[in-house]
C-alpha positions as CSV (number, residue, x, y, z in Angstrom):
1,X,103.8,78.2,99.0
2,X,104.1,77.8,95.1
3,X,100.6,78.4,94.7
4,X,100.7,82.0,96.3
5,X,103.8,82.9,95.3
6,X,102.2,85.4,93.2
7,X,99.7,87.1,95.3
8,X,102.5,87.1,98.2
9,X,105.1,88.7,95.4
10,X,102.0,90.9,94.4
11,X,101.3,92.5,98.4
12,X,104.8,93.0,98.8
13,X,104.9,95.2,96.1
14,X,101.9,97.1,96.6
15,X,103.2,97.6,100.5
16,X,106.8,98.6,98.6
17,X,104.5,101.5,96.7
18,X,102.4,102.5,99.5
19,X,105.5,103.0,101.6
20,X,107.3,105.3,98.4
21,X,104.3,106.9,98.4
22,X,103.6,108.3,101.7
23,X,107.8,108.4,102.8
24,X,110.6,109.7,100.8
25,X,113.5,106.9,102.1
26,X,115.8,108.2,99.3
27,X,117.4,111.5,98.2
28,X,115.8,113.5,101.4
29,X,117.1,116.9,99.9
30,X,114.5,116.1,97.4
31,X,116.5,116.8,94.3
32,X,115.9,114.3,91.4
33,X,118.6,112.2,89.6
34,X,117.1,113.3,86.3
35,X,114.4,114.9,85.0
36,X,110.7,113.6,85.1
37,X,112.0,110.6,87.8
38,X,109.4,110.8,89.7
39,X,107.5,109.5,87.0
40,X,109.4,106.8,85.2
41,X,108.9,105.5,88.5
42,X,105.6,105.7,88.5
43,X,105.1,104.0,85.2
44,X,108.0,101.4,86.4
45,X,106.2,100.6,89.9
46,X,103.0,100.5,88.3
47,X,103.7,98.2,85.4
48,X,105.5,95.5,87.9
49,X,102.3,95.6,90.2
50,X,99.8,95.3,86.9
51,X,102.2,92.1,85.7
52,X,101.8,90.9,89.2
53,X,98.1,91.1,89.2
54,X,97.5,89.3,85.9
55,X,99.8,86.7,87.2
56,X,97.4,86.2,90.4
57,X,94.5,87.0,88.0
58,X,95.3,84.4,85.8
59,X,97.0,81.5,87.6
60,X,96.3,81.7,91.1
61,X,92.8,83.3,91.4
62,X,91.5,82.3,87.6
63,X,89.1,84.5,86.6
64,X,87.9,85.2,82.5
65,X,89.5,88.3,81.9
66,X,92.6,88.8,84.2
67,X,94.0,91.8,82.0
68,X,90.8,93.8,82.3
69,X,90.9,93.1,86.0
70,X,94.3,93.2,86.7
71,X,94.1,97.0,84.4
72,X,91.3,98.0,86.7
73,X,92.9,97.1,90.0
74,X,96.3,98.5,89.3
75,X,94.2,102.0,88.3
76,X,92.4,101.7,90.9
77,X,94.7,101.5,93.6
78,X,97.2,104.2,91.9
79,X,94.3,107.0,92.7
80,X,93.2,106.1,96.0
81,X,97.2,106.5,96.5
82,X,97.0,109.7,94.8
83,X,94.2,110.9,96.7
84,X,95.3,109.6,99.9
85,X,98.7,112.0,99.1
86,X,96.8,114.8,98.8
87,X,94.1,114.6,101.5
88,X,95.9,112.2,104.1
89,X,99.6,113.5,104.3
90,X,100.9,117.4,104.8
91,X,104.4,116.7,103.4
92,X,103.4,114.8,99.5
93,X,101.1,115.9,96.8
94,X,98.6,114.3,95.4
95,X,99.1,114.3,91.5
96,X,97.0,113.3,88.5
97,X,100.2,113.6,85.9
98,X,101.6,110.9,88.6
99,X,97.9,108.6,88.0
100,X,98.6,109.6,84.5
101,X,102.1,107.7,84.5
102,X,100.6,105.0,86.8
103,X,98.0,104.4,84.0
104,X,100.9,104.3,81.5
105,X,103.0,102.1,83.3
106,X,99.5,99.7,83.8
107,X,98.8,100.0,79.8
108,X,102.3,99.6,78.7
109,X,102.6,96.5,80.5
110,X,99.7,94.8,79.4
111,X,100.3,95.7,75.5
112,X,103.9,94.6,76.1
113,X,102.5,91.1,77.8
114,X,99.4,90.4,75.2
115,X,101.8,91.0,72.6
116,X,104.7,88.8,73.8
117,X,103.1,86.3,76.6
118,X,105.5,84.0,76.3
119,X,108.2,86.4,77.1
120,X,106.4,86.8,80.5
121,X,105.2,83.4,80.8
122,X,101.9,84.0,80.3
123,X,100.0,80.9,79.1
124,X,97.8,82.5,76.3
């Protein structure tokens, strides 16, 4: 179990964004608790997946550059969301300012991890 304790933590949270994405289980009047939510959770959700990934990327399935990957994954899967919002569903919208804040959320989290790795237990 220890050994995919990542990836398992990892596809949890990827199914936790796919469901955010496509229903709205919170706040169905659709009124934000502050201004430009929607986006700080975009760049929140996306950074814990991208920490995930380099986790699996780097202890469980080792490959030579787990940022890079981990980066191109996360990116990755935040537009096929996107696009899947726009062309899949009638009631959400598809955004590039929301890929924008994914990318964010992917780029702050792996400056904030190469800087301090052993903060996120990251054997460098």
């Amino acid at each position: 179990m220890k050994k995919n304790l990542w990836k398992i933590l990892t596809l949890l949270w990827a199914s936790i964004i796919i469901y955010f994405s496509f229903f709205s289980p919170f706040n169905p009047d659709g009124k934000a608790f502050f201004k430009h939510q929607d986006k700080v959770g975009h760049v929140i959700f996306y950074a814990i997946l991208t920490y995930g990934l380099i986790k699996v990327f780097s202890q469980e399935i080792i490959f030579n550059s787990p940022f890079k990957l981990a980066s191109t994954v996360g990116l990755v899967f935040g537009i096929i969301i996107e696009l899947f919002q726009h062309y899949a569903t009638t009631h959400r919208e598809g955004s590039t300012m929301d890929a924008l804040a994914n990318a964010m959320g992917i780029i702050l989290i792996v400056l904030l991890v190469r800087q301090y790795p052993k903060f996120f237990f990251i054997k460098s």
